[in-house]
TORBA-57009 format. One line per field, with one value per residue (C-alpha): residue number from 1; x negated, y negated, z negated; residue in one letter. Coordinates in Angstrom, 3 decimals. Example, Ala and Ser with C-alpha at 12.3 -4.5 7.8 and 13.67 -1.06 7.14 Angstrom:
seq [1; 2]
c1 [-12.300; -13.670]
c2 [4.500; 1.060]
c3 [-7.800; -7.140]
type [A; S]
//
This chain:
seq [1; 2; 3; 4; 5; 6; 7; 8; 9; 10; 11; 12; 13; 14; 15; 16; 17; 18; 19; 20; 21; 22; 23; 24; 25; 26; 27; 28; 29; 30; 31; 32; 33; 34; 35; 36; 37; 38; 39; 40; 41; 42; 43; 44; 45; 46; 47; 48; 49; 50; 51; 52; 53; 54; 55; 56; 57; 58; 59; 60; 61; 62; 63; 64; 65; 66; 67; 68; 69; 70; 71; 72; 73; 74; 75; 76; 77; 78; 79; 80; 81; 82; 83; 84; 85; 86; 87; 88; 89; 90; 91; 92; 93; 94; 95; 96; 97; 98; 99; 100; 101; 102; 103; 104; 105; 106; 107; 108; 109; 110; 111; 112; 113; 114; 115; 116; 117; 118; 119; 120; 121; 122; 123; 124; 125; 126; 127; 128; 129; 130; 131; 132; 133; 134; 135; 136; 137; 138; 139; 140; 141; 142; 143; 144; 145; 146; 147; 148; 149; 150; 151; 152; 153; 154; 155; 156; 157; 158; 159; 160; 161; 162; 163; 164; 165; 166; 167; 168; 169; 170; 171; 172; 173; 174; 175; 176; 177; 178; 179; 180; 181; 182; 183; 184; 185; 186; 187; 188; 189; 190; 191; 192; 193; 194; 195; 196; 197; 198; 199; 200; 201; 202; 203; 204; 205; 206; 207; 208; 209; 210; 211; 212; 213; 214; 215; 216; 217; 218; 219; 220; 221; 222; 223; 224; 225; 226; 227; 228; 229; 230; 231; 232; 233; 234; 235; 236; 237; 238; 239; 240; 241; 242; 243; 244; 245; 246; 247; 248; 249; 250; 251; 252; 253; 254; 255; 256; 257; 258; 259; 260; 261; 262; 263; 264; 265; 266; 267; 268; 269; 270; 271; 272; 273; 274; 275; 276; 277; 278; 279; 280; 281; 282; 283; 284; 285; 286; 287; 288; 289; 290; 291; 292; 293; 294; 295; 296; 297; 298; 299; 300; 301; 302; 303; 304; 305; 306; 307; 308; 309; 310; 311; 312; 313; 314; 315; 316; 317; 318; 319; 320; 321; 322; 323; 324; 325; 326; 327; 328; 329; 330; 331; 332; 333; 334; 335; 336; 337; 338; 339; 340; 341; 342; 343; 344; 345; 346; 347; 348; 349; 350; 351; 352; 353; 354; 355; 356; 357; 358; 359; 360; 361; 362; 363; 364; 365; 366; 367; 368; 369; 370; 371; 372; 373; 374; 375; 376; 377; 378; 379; 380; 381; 382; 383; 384; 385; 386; 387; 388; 389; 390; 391; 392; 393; 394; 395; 396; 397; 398; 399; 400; 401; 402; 403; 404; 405; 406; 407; 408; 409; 410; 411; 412; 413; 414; 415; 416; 417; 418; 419; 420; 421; 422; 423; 424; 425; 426; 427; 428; 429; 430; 431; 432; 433; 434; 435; 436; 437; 438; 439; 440; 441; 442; 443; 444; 445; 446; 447; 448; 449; 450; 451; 452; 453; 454; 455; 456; 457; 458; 459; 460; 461; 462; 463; 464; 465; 466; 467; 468; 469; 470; 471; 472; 473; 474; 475; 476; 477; 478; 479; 480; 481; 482; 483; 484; 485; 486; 487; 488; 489; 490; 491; 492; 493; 494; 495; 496; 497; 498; 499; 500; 501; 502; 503; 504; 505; 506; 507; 508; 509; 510]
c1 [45.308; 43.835; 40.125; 37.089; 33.881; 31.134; 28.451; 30.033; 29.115; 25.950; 24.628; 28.072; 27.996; 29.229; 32.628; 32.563; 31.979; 30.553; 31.325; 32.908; 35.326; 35.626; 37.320; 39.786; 40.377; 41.631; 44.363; 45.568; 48.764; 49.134; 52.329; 52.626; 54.649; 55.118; 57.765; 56.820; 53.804; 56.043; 58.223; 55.106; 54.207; 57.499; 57.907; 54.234; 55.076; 58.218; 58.667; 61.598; 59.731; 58.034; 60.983; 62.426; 58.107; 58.623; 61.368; 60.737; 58.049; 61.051; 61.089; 57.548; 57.931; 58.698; 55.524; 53.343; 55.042; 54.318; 51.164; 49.982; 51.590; 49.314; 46.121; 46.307; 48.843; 47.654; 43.459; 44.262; 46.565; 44.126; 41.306; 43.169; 44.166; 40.673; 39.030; 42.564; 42.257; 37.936; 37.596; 40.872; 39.454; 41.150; 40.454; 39.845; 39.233; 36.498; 35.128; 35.194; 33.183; 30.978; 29.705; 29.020; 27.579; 27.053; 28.687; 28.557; 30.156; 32.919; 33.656; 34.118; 36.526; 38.510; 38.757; 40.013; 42.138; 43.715; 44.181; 46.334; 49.038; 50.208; 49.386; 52.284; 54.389; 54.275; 54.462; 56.490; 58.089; 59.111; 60.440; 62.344; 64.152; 65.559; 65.926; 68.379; 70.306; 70.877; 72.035; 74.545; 74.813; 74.661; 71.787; 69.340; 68.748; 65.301; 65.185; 67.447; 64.629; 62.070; 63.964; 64.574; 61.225; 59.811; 62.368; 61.495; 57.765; 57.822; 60.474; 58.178; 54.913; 57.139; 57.757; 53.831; 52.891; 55.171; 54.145; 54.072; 56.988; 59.047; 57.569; 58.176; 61.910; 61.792; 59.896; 62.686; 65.564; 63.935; 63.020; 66.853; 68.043; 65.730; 67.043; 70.919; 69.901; 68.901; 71.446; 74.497; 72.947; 72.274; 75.754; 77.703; 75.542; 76.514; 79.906; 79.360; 78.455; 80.944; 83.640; 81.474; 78.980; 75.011; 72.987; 70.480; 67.303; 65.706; 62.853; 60.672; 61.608; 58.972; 56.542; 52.983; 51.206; 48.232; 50.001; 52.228; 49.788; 47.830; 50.378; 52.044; 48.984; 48.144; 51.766; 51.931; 48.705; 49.870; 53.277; 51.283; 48.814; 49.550; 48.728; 45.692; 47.619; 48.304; 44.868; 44.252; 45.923; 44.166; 43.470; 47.502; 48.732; 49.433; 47.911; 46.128; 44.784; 48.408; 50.412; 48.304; 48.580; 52.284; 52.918; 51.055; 52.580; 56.048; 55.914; 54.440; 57.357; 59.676; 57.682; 57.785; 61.865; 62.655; 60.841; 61.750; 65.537; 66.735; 63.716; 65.362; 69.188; 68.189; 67.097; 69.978; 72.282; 70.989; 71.018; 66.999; 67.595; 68.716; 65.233; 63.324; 60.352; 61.998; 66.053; 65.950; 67.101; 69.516; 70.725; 71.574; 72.827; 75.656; 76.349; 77.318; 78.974; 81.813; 83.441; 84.531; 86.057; 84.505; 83.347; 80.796; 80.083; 77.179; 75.853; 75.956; 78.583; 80.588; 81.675; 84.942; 86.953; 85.423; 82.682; 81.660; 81.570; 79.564; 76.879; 76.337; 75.294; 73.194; 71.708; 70.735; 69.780; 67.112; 65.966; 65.894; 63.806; 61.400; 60.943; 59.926; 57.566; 55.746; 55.868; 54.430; 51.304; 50.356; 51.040; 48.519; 46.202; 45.899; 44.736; 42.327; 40.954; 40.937; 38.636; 36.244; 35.823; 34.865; 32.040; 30.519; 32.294; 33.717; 33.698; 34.675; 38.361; 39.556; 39.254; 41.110; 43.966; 46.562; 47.003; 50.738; 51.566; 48.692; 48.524; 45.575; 47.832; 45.219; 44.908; 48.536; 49.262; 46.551; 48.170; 51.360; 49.309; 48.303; 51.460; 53.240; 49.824; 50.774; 54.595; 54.230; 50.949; 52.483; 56.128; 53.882; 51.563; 54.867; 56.850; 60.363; 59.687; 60.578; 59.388; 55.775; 56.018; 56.610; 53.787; 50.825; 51.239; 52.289; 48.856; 46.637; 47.790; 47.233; 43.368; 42.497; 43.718; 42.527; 38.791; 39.705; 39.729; 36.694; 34.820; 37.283; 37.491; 34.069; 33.231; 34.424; 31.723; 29.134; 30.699; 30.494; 26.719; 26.142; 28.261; 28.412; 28.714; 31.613; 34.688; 37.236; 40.839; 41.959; 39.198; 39.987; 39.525; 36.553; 33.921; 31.406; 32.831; 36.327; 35.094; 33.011; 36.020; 38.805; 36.721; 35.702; 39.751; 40.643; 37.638; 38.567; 41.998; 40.925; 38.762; 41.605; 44.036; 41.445; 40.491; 44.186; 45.315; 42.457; 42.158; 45.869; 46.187; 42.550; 42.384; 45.276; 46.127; 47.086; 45.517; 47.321; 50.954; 50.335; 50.631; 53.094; 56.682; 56.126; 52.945; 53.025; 49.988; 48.726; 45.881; 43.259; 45.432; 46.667; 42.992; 42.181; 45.232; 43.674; 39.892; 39.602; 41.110; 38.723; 36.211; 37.291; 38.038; 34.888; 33.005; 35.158; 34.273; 30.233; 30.856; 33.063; 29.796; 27.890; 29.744; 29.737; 25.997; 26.109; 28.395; 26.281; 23.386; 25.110; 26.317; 22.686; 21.925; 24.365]
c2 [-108.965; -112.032; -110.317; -111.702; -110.986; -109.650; -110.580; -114.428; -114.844; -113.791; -110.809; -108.038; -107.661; -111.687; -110.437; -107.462; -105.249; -101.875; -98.288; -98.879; -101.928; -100.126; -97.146; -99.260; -102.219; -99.204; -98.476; -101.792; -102.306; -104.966; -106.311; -109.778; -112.113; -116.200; -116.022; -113.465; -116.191; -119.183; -117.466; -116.237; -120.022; -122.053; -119.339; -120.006; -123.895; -124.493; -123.413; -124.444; -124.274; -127.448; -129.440; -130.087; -131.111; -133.283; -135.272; -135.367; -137.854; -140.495; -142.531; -142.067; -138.500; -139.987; -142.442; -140.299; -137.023; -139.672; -140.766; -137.225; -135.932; -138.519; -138.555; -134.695; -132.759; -133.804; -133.616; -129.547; -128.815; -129.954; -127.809; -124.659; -124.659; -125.113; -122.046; -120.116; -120.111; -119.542; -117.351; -115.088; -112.013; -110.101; -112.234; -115.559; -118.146; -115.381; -114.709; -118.597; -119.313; -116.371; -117.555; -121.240; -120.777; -117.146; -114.003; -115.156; -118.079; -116.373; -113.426; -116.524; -118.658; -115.509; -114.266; -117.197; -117.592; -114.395; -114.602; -117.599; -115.975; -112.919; -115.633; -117.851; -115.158; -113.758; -117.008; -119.994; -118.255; -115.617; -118.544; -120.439; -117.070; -116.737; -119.793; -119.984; -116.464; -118.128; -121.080; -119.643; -115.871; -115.120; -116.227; -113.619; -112.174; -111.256; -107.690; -109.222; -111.617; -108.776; -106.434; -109.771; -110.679; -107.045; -106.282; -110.078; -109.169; -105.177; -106.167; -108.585; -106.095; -103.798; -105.787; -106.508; -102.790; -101.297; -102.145; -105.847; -104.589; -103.915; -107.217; -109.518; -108.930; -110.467; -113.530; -114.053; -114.215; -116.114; -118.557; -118.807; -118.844; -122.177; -122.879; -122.573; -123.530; -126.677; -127.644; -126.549; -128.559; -131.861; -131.842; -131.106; -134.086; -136.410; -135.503; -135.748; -139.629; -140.108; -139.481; -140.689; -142.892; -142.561; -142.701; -145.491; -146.047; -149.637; -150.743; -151.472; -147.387; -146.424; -149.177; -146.696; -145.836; -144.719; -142.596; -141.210; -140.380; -138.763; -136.357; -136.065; -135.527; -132.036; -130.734; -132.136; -130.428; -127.144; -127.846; -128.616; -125.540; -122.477; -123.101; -120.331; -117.844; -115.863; -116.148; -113.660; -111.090; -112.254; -108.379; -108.397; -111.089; -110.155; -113.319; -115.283; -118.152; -118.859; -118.837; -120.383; -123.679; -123.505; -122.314; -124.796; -127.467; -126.306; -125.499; -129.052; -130.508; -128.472; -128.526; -132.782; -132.425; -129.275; -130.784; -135.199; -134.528; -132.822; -134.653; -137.898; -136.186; -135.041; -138.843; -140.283; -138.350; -137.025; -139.116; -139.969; -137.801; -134.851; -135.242; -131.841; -130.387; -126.968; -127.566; -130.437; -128.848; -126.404; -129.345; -131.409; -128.042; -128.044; -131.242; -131.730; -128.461; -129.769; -131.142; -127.714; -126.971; -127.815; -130.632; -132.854; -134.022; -135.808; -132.605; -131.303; -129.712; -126.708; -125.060; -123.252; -121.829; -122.503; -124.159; -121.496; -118.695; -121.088; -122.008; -118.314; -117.683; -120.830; -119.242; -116.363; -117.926; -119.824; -116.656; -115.110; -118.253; -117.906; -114.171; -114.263; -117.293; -115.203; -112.447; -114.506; -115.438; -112.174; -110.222; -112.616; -113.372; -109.413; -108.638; -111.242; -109.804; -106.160; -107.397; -109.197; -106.577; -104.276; -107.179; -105.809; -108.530; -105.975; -102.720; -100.570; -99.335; -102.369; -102.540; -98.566; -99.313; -97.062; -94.971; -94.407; -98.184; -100.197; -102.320; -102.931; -100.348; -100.685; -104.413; -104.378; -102.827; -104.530; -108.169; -106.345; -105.888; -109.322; -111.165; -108.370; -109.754; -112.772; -112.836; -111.197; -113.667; -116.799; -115.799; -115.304; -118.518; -120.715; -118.575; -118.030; -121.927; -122.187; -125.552; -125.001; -121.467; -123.309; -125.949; -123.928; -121.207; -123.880; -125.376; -122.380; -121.184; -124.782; -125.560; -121.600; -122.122; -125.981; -124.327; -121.754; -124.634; -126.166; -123.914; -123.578; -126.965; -127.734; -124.812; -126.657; -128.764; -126.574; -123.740; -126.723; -126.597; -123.205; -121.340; -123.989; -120.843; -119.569; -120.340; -123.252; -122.851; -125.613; -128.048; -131.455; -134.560; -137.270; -135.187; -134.751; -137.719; -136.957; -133.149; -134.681; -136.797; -134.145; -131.820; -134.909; -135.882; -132.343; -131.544; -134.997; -133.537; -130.228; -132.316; -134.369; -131.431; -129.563; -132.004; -133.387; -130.169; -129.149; -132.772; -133.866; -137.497; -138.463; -141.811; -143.392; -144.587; -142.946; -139.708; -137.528; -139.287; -136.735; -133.378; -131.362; -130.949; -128.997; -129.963; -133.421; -133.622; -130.684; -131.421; -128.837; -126.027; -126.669; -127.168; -123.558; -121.909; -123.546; -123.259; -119.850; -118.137; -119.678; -118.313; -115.016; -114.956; -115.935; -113.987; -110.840; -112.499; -111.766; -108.436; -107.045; -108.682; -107.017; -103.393; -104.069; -103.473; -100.595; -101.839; -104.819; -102.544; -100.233; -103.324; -104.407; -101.165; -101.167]
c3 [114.542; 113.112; 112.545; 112.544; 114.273; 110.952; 113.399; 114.213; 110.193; 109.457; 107.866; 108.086; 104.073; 103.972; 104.838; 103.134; 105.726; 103.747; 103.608; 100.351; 101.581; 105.338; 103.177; 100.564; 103.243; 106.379; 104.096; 104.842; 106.726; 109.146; 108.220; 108.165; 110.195; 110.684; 108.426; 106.090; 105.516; 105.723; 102.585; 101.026; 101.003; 100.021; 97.302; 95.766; 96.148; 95.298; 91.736; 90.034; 86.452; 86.804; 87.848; 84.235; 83.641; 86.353; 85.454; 81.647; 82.770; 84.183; 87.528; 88.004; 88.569; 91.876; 92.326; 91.706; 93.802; 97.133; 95.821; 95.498; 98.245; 100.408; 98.471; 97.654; 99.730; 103.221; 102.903; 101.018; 103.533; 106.224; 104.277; 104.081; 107.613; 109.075; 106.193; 106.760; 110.677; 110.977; 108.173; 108.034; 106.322; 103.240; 100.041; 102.258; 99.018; 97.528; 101.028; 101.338; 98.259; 98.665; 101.937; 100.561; 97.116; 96.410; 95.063; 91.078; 91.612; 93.951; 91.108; 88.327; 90.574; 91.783; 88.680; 87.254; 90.445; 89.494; 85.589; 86.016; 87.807; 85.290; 82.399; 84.242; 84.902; 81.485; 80.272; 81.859; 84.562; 81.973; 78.820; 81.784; 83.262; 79.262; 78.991; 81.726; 81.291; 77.301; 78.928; 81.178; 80.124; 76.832; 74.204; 73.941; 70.389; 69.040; 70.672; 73.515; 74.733; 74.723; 76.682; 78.894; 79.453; 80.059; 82.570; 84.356; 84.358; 85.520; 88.335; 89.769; 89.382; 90.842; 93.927; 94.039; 93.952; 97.006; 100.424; 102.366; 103.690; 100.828; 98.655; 101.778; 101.033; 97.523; 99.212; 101.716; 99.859; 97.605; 100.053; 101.187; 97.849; 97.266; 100.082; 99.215; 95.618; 96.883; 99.439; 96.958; 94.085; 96.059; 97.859; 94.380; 93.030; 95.569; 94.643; 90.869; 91.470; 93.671; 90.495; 88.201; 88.940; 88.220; 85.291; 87.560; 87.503; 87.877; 90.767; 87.495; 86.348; 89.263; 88.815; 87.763; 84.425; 83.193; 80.652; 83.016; 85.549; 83.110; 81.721; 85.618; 87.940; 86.598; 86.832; 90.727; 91.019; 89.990; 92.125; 95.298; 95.632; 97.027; 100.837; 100.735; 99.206; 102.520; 103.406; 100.297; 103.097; 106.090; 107.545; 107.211; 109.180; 112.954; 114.022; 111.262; 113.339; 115.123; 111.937; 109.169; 111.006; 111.780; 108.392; 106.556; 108.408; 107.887; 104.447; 103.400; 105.130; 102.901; 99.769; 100.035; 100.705; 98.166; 95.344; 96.184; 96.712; 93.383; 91.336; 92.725; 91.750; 88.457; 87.295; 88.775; 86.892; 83.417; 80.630; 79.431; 76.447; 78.536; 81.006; 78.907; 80.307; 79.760; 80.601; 83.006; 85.985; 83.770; 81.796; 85.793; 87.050; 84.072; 84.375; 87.913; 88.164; 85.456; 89.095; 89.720; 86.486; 83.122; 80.956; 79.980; 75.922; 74.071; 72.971; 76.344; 79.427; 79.276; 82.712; 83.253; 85.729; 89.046; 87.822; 85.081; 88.262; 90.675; 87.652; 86.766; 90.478; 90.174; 87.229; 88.902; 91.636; 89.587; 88.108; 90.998; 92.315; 89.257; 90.165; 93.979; 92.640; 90.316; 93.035; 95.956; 93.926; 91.964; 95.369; 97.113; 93.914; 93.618; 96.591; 96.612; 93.099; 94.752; 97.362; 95.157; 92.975; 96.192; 96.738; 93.148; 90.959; 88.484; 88.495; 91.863; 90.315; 90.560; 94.041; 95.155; 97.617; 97.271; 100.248; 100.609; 99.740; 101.104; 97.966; 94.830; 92.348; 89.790; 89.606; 90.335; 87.051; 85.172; 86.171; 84.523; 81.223; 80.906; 81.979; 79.479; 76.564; 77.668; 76.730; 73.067; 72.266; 73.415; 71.502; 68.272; 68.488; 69.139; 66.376; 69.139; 69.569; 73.976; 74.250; 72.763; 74.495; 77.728; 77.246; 75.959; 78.719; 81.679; 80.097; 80.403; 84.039; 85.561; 84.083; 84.885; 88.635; 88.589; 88.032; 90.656; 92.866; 91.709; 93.762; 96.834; 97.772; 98.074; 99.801; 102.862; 103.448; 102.585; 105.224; 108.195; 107.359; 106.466; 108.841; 112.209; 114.785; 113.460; 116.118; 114.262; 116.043; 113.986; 113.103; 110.614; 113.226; 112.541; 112.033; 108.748; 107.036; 107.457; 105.886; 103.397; 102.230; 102.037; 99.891; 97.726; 97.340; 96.424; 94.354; 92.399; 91.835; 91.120; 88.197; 86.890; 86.796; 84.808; 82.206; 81.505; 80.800; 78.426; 76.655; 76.981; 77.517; 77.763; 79.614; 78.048; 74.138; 71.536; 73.142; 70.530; 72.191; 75.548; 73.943; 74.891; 73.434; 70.288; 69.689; 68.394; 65.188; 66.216; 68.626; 67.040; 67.413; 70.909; 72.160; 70.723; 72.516; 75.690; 75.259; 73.442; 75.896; 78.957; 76.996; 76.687; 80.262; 81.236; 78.872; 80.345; 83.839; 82.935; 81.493; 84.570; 86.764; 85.168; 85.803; 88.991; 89.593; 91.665; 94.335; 94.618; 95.060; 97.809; 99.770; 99.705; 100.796; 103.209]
type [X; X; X; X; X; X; X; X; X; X; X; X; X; X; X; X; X; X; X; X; X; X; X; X; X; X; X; X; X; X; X; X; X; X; X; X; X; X; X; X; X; X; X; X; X; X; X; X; X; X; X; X; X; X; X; X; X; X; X; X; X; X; X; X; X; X; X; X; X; X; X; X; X; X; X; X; X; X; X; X; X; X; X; X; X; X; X; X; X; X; X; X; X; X; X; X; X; X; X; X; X; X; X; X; X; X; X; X; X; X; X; X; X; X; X; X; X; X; X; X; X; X; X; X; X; X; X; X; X; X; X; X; X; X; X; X; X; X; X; X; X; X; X; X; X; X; X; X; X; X; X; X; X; X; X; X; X; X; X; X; X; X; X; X; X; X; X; X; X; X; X; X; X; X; X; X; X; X; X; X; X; X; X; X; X; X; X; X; X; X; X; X; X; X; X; X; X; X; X; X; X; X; X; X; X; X; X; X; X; X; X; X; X; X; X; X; X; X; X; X; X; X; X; X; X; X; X; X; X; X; X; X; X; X; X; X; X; X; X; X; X; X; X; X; X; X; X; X; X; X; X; X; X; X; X; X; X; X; X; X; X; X; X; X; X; X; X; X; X; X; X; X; X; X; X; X; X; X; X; X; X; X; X; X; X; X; X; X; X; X; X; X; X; X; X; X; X; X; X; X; X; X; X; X; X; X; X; X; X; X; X; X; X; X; X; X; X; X; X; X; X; X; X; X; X; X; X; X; X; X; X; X; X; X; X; X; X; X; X; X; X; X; X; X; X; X; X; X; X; X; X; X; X; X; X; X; X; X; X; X; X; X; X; X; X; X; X; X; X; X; X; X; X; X; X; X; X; X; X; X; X; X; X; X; X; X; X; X; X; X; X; X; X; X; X; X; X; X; X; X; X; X; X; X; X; X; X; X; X; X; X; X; X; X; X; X; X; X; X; X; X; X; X; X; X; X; X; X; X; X; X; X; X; X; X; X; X; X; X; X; X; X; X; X; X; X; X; X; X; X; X; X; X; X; X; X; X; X; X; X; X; X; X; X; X; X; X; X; X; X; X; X; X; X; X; X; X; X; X; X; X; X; X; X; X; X; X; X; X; X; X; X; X; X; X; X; X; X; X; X; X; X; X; X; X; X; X; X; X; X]
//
């Protein structure tokens, strides 16, 4: 059942085994399969909000996808297979960190861990799903894009709060639907240049920059994380240590090919002025689809007949993309927050399992709140603006996760040490060094990721030319929509520490 031996790991309250986590953690349902974590995976990776990010950066969108996916994708892949496969308990990243530097430091990174993912879904999955439906639906009026964006969010916490085996259906077809999504858009855009040529790119178009790396690396950082997530439901997987392995190496193979081939379409065929962080992919989607019926303009395409009926699918199939994203990682994230706060890292409530569906309700619901906090704040501080909406929230979910990580990839190295006894199916090849080097590449990334999104094109000159769309002369106020809230979070972090006191005290007890 993929369970792990309390005594293999040292004392049994390391792995949270305590009255208190016995009773929530029974009420678990073993559940999931090698694909159920293979679409839990591709869904998490493969998000199609970052694309238009992507390739608003150009033909280096493309350098530096193969120069991360070598320097970064392979050594965290490698890391979460060998933590995923010895350690795969309930919460694996806090049990992770817990074991190599202490219970503190696990509450702050899961915490953090878990923040990020209703601030995305409130916030950049939710302006991209409206974005799309006013692009090929109807525009959304001020009430309109409220209704909209509550209806995007409570669907998605809706899938997160029934069972595995209810959610796990919103993960599949939305890993077929990338799937289709995918396949459909690169055929029709092979036969778009067949009829009328490409936009082309030049050899020199790839050649690297400091400027571009700087504004691209934390956006391919954010795109290429999501490997642990099943690991948050360790105690659900039939058979943790088979499938992690198999899953991780299947879904980097697809990540690399579902993210490369349309990237590489997309700056082929839209014009430069048409590459926008928000509409890239929407803009390409358009476009090519005018060779089933419709046409293309300066000020943009218009789809009919054929092509006006295959686009609206497309369109929902994007949303419907954005939506099993969101739900992959607060279904994963939530669990993992449950089972920290059962640890003491905030208080005990957090942690209740519901009986009848096997899921965190309570932190369920409260991820709801703040993605629902998240979508009113963010349409105030960008005044109905998408693009700024899109850029300050995209922002804040990458450096909150990209500190996550700060204390997850490291704990590799430290666990080899700490933990040696502990049976390694999978175990990276070349020993210490090769250990000591993948946590040092992935911590380095972690480090970049975090800093480039908090002090937007630091490293190259002018600093100020980085910000995000929307935000150009306004580099004060953009740094307080991105620090202020860290602070608040970790202040809250502290407090809910605090509360939880008396669990700590029981599971010393224990």
């Amino acid at each position: 059942m993929g369970e792990v031996d309390a005594t293999s790991m040292g004392r049994p309250s390391e792995v949270l085994d305590t009255p208190l986590a016995h009773a929530e953690k029974s009420k678990l349902r073993v559940v999931i399969g090698r694909a159920d974590g293979l679409a839990m995976i591709l869904c998490a990776l493969v998000g199609f909000d970052t694309f238009g990010k992507m390739t608003s950066e150009g033909a280096q969108a493309i350098t530096w996808l193969l120069f991360m996916g070598i320097i970064f994708f392979v050594p965290y892949a490698m890391l979460c297979t060998e933590l995923g496969t010895a350690f795969p308990v309930e919460g694996g990243p806090y049990v992770w960190v817990k074991l190599a530097f202490g219970r503190f430091t696990a509450a702050m990174a899961s915490l953090l861990y878990w923040i990020s993912n209703p601030i995305w879904l409130g916030g950049t999955l939710t302006i991209t799903a409206v974005t799309a439906f006013n692009s090929f639906f109807t525009p959304l009026g001020g009430l309109g894009k409220y209704v909209f964006s509550l209806l995007f969010i409570w669907i998605g916490v809706g899938a997160t709060i029934f069972s595995f085996n209810i959610g796990k259906i919103v993960l599949l077809v939305g890993m077929w639907v990338r799937v289709a999504l995918i396949a459909v858009f690169t055929v029709t855009a092979v036969i778009y240049a067949i009829h009328n040529g490409v936009h082309g790119v030049s050899v020199g178009d790839f050649s690297p920059s400091m400027t571009i790396f700087v504004a691209t690396t934390p956006i391919l950082f954010f795109a290429f994380v999501g490997f642990e997530l099943p690991s948050e439901a360790g105690e659900e997987m039939r058979d943790a240590r088979r499938d992690v392995p198999v899953n991780i190496l299947r879904g980097a193979g697809g990540t690399m090919l579902m993210y490369g081939v349309p990237i590489l379409a997309i700056l082929l065929i839209l014009p430069t002025k048409q590459l926008t962080s928000l509409g890239g992919f929407l803009n390409a989607v358009k476009l090519i689809f005018t060779v089933y019926g419709g046409h293309a303009t300066a000020a943009g395409s218009t789809l009919t007949g054929l092509g006006k009926l295959l686009g609206d699918l497309a369109a929902l199939g994007f949303i419907l993309t954005l939506l099993s994203s969101g739900v992959s990682w607060i279904m994963g994230a939530n669990r993992g927050w449950a089972v920290a706060t059962l640890d003491g890292a905030a208080p005990r409530s957090f942690g209740v399992i519901s009986e009848k569906f096997g899921t965190p309700l309570i932190v369920d619901f409260v991820a709801g709140a703040v993605a629902t906090i998240t979508m009113f704040t963010a349409y105030w501080l960008s005044s109905g603006n998408a693009a700024k909406y899109f850029s300050v929230v995209l922002g804040l979910a990458i450096s909150t996760s990209a500190m996550a990580y700060l204390a997850i990839f490291p704990a590799l190295t430290r666990l080899r040490y700490s933990h040696p006894h502990v049976a390694r199916p999978y175990r990276i090849p070349g020993g210490a060094p090769v250990v000591w080097l993948v946590s040092a590449m992935t911590t380095l990334w972690a480090v970049v990721a975090t800093i480039g999104l908090l002090w937007p094109g630091v490293g190259s000159s002018p600093a100020d030319a980085s910000l995000p769309t929307g935000w150009a002369g306004q580099r004060g106020t953009f740094e307080l929509t991105q620090t202020l809230p860290l602070v608040v979070m970790l202040v809250l972090g502290v407090i809910w520490f605090a509360m939880g006191a008396p669990t700590r005290r029981e599971t010393a007890s224990s």
